[in-house]
Each structure stands twice: as C-alpha cells, then as structure tokens.
C-alpha positions as CSV (number, residue, x, y, z in Angstrom):
1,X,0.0,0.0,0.0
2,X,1.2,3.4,-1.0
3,X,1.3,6.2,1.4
4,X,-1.4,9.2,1.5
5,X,1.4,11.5,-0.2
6,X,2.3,9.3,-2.8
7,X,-1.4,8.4,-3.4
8,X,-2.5,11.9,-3.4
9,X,0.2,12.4,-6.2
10,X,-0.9,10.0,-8.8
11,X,-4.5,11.4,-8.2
12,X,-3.3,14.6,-9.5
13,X,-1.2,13.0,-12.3
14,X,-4.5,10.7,-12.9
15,X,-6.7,13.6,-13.0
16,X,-4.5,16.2,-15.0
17,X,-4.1,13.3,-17.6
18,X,-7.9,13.1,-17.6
19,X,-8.3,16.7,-18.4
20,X,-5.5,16.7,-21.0
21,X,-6.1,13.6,-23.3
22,X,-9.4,11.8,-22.2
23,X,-8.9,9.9,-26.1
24,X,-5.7,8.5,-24.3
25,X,-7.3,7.5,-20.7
26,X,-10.6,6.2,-22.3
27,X,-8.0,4.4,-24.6
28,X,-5.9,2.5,-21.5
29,X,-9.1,2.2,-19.4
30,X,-10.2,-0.6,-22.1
31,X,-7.3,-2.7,-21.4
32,X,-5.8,-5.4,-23.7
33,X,-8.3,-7.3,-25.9
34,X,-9.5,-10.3,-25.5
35,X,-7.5,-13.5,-26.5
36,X,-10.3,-14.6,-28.6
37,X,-10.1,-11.2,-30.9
38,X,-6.6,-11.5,-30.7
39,X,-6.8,-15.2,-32.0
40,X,-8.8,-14.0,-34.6
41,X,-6.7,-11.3,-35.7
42,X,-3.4,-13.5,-36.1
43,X,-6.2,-16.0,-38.5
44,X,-6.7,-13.6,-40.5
45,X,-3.4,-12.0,-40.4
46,X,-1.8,-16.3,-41.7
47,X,-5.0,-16.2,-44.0
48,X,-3.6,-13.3,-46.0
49,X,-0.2,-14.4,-46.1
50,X,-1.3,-17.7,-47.2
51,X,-3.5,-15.8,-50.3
52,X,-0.6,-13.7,-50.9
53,X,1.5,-17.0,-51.6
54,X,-0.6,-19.2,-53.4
55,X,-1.0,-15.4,-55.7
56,X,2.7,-16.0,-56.4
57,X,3.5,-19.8,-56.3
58,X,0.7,-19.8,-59.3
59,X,2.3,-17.2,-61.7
60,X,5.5,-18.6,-60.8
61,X,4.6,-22.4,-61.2
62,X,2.3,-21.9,-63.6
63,X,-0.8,-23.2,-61.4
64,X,-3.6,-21.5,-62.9
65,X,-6.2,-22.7,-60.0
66,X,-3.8,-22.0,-57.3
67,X,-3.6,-18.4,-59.1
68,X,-7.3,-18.4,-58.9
69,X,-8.2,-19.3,-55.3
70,X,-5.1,-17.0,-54.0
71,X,-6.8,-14.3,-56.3
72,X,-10.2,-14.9,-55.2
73,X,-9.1,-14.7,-51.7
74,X,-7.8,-11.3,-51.8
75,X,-10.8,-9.5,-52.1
76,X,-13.0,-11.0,-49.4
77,X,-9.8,-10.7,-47.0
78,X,-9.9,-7.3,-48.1
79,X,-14.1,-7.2,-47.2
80,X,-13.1,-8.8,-43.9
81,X,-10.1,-6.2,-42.8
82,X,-12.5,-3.4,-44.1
83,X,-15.3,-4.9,-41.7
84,X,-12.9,-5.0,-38.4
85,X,-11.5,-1.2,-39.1
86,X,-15.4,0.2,-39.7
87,X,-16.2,-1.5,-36.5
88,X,-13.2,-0.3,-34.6
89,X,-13.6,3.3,-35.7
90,X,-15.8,5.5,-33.9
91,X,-17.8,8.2,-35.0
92,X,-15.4,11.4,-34.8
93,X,-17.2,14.6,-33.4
94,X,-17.8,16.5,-36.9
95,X,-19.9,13.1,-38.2
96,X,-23.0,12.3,-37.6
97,X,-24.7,9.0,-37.1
C-alpha cells in the first residue's frame, strides 16, 4: 500500500491526464483485448499471407487454380479487414450518425 502523499500524487497526475487527453485514458481504461479477438486477428493475419503466396507460387509455377483461389481470396480478406476497421472506428465529433 502506497502512502497518503504518494497516493494523493498520482490522483493529480491521474486527474490532469484526464483533463488533457481523455482519447488516451478512455484508450488505457479498455485494457488489452480479449484473447479470442486476438486469436482471430493472427487467423486472418496467416490467411492473408497464405493468399498472398498461393498469388505467387501460381504465376510462378504456372498453377492456374492455385492463381485463382489466391486471387479470389484477396478481395474478401480485403471485405473482412475493411469490416474490423469500420467497427473499430468511432464516429469522430464532426460526423454524424
């Protein structure tokens, strides 16, 4: 346990960091994110590398369907990144809705 002083101390820091960025408190107030988004995010991260590659290995080997998949992948990665940064954004105070 901290003494009064040193208590009394980070309360000011606390609250003069409150009054000075509240983006940045409301920010560390959330914490980390849970495992399971975080799990999610690395999917998707292997699932684009793993387009990206079967992209190349078909122009390079010749591998038309392998082109093809990789190819058709791209885009609804794309759809699903797009998806996760709408829903991370909020709406900024000169937009409505």
């Amino acid at each position: 346990m901290l003494p009064y002083r040193e208590r009394s101390a980070l309360r000011k820091i606390e609250e003069e960091l409150a009054a000075s960025d509240p983006a940045f408190v409301a920010a560390l107030s959330q914490g980390v994110p849970p495992s399971r988004s975080r799990l999610w995010l690395i999917t998707l991260v292997l699932a684009d590398v793993t387009a990206v590659l079967m992209v190349v290995f078909g122009l390079l080997t010749g591998g038309s369907g392998l082109f093809l998949w990789g190819f058709a992948a791209l885009p609804a990665l794309a759809w699903v990144h797009h998806g996760l940064h709408q829903g991370k954004r909020e709406p900024e105070a000169g937009e409505a809705g």
